[in-house]
Backbone as CSV, one residue per row, in Angstrom:
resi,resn,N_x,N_y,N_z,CA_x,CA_y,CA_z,C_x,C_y,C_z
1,UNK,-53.155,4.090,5.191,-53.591,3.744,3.848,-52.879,4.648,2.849
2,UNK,-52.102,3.954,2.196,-51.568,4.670,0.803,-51.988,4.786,-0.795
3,UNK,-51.982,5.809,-1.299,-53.313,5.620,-2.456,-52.550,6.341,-3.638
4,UNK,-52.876,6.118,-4.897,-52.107,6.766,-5.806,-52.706,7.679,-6.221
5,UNK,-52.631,8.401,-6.779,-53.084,9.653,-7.787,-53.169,9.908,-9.018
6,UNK,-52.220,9.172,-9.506,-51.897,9.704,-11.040,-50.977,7.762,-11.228
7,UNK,-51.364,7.870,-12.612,-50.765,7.097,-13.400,-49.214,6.095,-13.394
8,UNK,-48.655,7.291,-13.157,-46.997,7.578,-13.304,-46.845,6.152,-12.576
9,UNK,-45.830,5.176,-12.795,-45.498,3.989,-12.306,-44.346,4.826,-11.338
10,UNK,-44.160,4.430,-10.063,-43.005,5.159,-9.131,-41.873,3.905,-8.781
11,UNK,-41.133,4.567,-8.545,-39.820,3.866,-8.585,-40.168,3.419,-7.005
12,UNK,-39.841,2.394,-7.129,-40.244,1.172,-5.404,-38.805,0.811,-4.330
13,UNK,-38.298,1.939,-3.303,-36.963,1.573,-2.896,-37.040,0.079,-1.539
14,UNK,-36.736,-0.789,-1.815,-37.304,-1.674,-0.611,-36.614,-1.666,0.906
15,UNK,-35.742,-0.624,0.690,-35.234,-0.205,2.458,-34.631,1.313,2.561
16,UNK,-35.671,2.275,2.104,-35.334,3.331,2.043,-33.845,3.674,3.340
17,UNK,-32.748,5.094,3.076,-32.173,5.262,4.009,-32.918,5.621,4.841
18,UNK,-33.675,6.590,4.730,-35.081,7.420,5.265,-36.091,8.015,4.717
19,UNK,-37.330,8.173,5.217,-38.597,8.900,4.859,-38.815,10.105,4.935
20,UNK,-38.898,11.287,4.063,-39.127,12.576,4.216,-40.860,12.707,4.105
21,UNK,-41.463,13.072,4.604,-43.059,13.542,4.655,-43.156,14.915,4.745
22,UNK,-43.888,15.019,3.960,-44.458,16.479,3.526,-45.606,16.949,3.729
23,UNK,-46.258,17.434,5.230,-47.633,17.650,5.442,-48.061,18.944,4.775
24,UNK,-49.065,18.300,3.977,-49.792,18.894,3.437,-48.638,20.456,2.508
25,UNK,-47.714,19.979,1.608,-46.947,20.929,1.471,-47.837,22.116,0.325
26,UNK,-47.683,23.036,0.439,-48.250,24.172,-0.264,-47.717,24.443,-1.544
27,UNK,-46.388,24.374,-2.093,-45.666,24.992,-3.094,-45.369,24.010,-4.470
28,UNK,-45.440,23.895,-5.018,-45.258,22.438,-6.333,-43.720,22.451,-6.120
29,UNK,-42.792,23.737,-6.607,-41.620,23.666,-6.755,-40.690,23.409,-5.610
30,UNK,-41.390,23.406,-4.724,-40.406,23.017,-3.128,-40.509,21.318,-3.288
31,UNK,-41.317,20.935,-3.481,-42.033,19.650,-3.967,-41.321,18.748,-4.673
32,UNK,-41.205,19.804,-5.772,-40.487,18.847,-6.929,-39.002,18.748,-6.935
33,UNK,-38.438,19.961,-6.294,-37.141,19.855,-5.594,-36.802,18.852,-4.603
34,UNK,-37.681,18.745,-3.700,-37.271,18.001,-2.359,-37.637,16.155,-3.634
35,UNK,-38.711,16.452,-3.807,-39.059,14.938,-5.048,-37.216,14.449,-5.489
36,UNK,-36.778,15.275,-6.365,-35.339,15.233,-6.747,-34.651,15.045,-6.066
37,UNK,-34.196,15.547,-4.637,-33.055,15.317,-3.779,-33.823,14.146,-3.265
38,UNK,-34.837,13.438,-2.924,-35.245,11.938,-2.339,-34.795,10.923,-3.970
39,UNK,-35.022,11.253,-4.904,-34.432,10.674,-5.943,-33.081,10.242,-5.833
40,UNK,-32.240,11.389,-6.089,-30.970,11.097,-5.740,-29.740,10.513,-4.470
41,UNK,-31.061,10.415,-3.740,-30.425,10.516,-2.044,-30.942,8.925,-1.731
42,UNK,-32.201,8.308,-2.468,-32.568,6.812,-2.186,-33.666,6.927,-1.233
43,UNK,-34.116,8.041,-1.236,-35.189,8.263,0.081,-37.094,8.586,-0.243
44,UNK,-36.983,7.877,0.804,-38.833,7.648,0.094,-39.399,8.654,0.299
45,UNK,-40.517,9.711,-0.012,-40.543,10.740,-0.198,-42.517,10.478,0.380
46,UNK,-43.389,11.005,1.179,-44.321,10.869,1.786,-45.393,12.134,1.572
47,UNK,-46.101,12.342,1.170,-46.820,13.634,1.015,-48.588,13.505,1.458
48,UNK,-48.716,14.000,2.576,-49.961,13.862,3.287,-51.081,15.098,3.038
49,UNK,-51.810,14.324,2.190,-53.460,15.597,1.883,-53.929,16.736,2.784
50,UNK,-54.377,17.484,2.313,-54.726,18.177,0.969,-53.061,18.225,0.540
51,UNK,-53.182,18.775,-1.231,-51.651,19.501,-1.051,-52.329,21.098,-2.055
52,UNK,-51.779,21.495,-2.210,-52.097,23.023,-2.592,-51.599,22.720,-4.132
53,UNK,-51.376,21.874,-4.592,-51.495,21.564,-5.850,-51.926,20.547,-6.107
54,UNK,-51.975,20.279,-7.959,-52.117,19.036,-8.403,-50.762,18.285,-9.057
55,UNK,-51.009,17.274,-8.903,-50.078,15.975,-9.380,-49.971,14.920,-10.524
56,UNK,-51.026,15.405,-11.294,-51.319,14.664,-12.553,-50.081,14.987,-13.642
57,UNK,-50.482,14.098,-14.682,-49.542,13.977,-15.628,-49.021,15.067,-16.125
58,UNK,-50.183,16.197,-16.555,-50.357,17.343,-17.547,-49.350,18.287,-15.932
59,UNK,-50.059,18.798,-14.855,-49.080,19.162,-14.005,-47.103,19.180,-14.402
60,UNK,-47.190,17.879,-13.850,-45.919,17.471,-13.509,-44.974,17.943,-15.191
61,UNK,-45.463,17.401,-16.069,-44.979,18.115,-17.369,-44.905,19.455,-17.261
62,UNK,-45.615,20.195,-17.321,-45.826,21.629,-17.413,-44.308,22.259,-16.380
63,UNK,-44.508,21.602,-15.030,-43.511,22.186,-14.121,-41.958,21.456,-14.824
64,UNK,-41.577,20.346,-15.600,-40.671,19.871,-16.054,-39.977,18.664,-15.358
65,UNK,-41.061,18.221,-14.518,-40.683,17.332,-13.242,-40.669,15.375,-13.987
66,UNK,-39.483,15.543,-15.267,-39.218,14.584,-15.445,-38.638,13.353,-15.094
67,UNK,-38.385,13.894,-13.958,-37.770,12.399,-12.923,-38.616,11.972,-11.693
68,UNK,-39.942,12.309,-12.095,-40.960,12.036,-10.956,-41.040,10.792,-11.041
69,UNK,-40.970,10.007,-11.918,-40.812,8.627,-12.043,-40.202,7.702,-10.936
70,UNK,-38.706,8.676,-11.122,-37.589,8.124,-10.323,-37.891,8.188,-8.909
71,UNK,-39.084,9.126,-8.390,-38.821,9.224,-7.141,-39.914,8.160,-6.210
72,UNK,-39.319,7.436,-5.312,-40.518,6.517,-4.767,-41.542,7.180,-3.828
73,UNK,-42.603,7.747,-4.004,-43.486,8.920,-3.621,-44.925,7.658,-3.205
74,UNK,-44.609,7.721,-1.561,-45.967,7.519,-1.046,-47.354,8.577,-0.628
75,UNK,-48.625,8.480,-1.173,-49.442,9.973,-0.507,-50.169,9.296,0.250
76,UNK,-50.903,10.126,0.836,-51.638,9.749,2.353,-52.755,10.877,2.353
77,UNK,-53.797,10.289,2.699,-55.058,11.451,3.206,-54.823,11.968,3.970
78,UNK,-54.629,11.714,5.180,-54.417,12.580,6.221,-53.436,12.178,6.860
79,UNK,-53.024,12.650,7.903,-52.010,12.598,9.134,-52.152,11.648,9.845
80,UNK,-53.073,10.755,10.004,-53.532,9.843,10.793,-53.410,8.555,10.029
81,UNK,-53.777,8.647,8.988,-53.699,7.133,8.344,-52.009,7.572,7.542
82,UNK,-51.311,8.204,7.645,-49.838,8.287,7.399,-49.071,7.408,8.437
83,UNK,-49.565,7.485,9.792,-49.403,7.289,11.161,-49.287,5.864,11.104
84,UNK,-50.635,5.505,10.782,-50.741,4.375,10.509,-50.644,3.218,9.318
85,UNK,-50.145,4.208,8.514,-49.129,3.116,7.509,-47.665,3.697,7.641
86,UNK,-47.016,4.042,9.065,-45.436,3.861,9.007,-45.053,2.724,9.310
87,UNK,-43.550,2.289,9.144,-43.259,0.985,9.409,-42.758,0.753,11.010
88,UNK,-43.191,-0.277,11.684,-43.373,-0.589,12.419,-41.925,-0.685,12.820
89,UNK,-41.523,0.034,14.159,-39.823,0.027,14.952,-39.823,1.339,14.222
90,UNK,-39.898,2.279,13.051,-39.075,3.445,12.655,-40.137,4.632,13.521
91,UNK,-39.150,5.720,13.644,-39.331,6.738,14.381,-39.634,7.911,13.902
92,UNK,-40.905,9.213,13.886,-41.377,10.398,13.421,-40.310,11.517,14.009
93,UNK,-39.829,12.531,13.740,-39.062,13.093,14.096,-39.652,14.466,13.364
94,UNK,-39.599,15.501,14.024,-40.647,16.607,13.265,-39.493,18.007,13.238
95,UNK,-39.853,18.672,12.229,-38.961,20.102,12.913,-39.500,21.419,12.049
96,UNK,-38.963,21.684,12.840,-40.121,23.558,13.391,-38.897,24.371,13.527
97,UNK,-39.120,25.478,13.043,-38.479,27.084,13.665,-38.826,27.263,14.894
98,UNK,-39.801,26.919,15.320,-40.056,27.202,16.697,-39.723,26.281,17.624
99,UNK,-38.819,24.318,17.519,-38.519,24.072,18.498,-37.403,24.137,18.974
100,UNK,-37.155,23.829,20.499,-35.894,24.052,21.494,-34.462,23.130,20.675
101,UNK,-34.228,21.858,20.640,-33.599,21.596,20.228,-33.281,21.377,18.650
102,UNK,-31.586,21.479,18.325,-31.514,21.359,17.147,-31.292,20.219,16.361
103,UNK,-31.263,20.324,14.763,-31.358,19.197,14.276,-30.446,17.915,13.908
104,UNK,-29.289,18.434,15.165,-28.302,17.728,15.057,-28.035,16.968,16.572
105,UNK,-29.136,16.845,17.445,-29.172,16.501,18.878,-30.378,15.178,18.251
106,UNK,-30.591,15.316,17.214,-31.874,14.292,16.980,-30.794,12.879,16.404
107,UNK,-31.326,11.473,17.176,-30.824,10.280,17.170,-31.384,9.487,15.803
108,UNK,-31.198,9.613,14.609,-32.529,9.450,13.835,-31.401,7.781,13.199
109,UNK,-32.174,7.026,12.477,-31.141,5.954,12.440,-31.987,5.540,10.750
110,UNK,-31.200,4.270,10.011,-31.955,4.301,8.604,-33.781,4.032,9.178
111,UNK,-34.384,4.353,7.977,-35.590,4.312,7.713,-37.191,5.134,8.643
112,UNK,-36.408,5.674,9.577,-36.701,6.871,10.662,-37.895,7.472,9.206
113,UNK,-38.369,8.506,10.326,-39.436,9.693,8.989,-38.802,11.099,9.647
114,UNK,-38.800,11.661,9.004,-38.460,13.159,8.702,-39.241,14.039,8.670
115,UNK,-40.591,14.501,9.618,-41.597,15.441,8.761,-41.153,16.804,9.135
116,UNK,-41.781,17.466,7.844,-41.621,18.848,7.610,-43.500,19.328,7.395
117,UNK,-43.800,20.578,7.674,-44.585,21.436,7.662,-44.836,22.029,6.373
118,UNK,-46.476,22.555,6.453,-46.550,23.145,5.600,-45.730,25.163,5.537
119,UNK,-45.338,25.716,3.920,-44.632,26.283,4.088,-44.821,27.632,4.611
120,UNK,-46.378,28.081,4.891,-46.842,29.469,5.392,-47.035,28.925,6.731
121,UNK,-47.569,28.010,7.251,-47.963,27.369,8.415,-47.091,26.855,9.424
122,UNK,-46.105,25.925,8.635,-45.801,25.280,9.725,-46.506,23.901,9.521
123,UNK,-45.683,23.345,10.874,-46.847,22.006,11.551,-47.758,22.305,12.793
124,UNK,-48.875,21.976,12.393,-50.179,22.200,13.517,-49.334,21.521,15.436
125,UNK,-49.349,22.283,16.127,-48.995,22.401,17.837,-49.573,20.950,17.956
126,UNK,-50.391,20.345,17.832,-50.900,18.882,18.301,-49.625,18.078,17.764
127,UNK,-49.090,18.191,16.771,-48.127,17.609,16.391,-47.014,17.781,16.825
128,UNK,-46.245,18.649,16.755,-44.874,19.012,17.385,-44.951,18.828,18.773
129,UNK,-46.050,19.008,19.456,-46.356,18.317,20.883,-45.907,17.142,21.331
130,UNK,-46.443,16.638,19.974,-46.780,15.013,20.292,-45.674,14.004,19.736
131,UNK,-44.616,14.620,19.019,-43.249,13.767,18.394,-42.353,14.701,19.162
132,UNK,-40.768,13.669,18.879,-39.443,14.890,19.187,-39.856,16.194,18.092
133,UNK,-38.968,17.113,17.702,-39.492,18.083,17.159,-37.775,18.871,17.167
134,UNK,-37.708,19.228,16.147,-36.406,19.781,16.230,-36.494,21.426,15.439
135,UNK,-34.984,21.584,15.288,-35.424,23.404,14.379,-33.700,23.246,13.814
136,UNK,-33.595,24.271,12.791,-32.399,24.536,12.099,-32.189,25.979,12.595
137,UNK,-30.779,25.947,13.076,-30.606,27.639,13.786,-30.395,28.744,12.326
138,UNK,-31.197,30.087,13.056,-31.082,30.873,11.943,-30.326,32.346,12.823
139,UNK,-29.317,33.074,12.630,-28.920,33.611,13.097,-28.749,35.546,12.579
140,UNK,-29.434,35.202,11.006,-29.935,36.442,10.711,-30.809,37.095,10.635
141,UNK,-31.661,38.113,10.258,-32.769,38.924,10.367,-33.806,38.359,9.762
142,UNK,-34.073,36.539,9.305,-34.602,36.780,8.495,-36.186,35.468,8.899
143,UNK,-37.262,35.655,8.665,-37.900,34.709,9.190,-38.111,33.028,9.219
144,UNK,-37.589,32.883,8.373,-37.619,30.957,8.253,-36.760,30.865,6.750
145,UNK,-36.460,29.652,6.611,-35.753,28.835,5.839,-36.545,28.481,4.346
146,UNK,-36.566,28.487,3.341,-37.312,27.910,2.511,-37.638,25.680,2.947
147,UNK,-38.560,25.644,2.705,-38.411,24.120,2.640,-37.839,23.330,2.278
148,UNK,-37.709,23.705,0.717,-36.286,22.252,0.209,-35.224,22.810,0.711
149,UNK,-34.824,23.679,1.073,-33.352,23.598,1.817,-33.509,23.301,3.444
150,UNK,-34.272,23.346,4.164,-34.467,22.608,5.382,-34.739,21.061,4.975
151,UNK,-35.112,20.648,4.010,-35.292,19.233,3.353,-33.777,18.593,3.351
152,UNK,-33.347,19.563,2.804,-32.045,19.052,2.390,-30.756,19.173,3.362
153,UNK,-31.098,20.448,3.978,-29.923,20.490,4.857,-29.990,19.312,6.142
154,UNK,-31.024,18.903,6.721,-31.085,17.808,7.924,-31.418,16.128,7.252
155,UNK,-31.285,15.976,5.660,-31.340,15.070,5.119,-30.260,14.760,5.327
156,UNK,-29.329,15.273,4.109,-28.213,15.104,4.339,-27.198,15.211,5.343
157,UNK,-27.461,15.592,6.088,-26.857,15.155,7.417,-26.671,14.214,7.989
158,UNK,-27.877,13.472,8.235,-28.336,11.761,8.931,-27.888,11.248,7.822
159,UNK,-28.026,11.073,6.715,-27.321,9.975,5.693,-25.529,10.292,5.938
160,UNK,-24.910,11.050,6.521,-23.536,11.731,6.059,-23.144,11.006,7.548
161,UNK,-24.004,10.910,8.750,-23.990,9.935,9.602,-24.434,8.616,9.900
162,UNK,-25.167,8.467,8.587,-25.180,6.972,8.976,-24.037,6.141,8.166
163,UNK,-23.151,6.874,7.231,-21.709,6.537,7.050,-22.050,6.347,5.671
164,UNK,-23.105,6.676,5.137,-23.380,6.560,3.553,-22.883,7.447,2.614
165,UNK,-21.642,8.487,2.811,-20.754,8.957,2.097,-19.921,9.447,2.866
């Protein structure tokens, strides 16, 4: 079940390249970044409840997030009814710092989903269990990746292979 929030009329893509989902993301500005690169990239953009902010009009102004319009932004209560409004044949594909393979061994093809974790957390072990599950290698001292650039770096990738630039 998909439900709106706010007002804002959203831009409607009718065969996204792919779906990025955002469980339960914590940060507005990782948000409104990753919002922007699904803007520009043609990609439907998924954000599953709670989120650690709000999304209303007065919000989204304040942060300067004038192309929220542009972005085709489905939300979801929970994880379960996300589940159950994906499209039927496309594939969940999850990724973690903590799994074995990387994010370039993953077969992902158009309209696939993309989920990412929340950004202190992670994704809850029932999950990464339960889909493929991938990770971006980090090779310096340092503990994890910010989100919109793990957004962006394994986005753009699968679009750069599915021959769309």
């Amino acid at each position: 079940m998909v439900f709106n929030i706010n007002k804002i009329k959203h831009r409607k893509i009718e065969d996204p390249h792919l779906n990025v989902v955002l469980f339960q993301p914590e940060i507005p500005f990782n948000t409104g970044n990753i919002a922007r690169l699904c803007g520009a990239a043609e990609v439907r953009m998924h954000l599953i409840h709670p989120l650690g902010f709000k999304v209303d009009d007065k919000h989204l102004k304040r942060a300067g997030l004038d192309y929220w319009q542009e972005v085709d932004i489905c939300h979801h209560k929970d994880f379960r009814l996300f589940c159950e409004a994906m499209d039927a044949g496309k594939r969940l594909f999850a990724f973690s710092r903590h799994a074995g393979p990387r994010y370039p061994e993953a077969k992902v093809s158009r309209g696939d989903y993309l989920l990412f974790g929340q950004e202190t957390k992670g994704l809850p072990s029932g999950i990464t269990s339960s889909y493929p599950c991938f990770s971006i290698p980090i090779w310096g001292k340092v503990r994890s990746l910010n989100l919109s650039s793990c957004v962006g770096i394994v986005t753009y990738h699968y679009l750069y292979h599915m021959n769309l630039f």
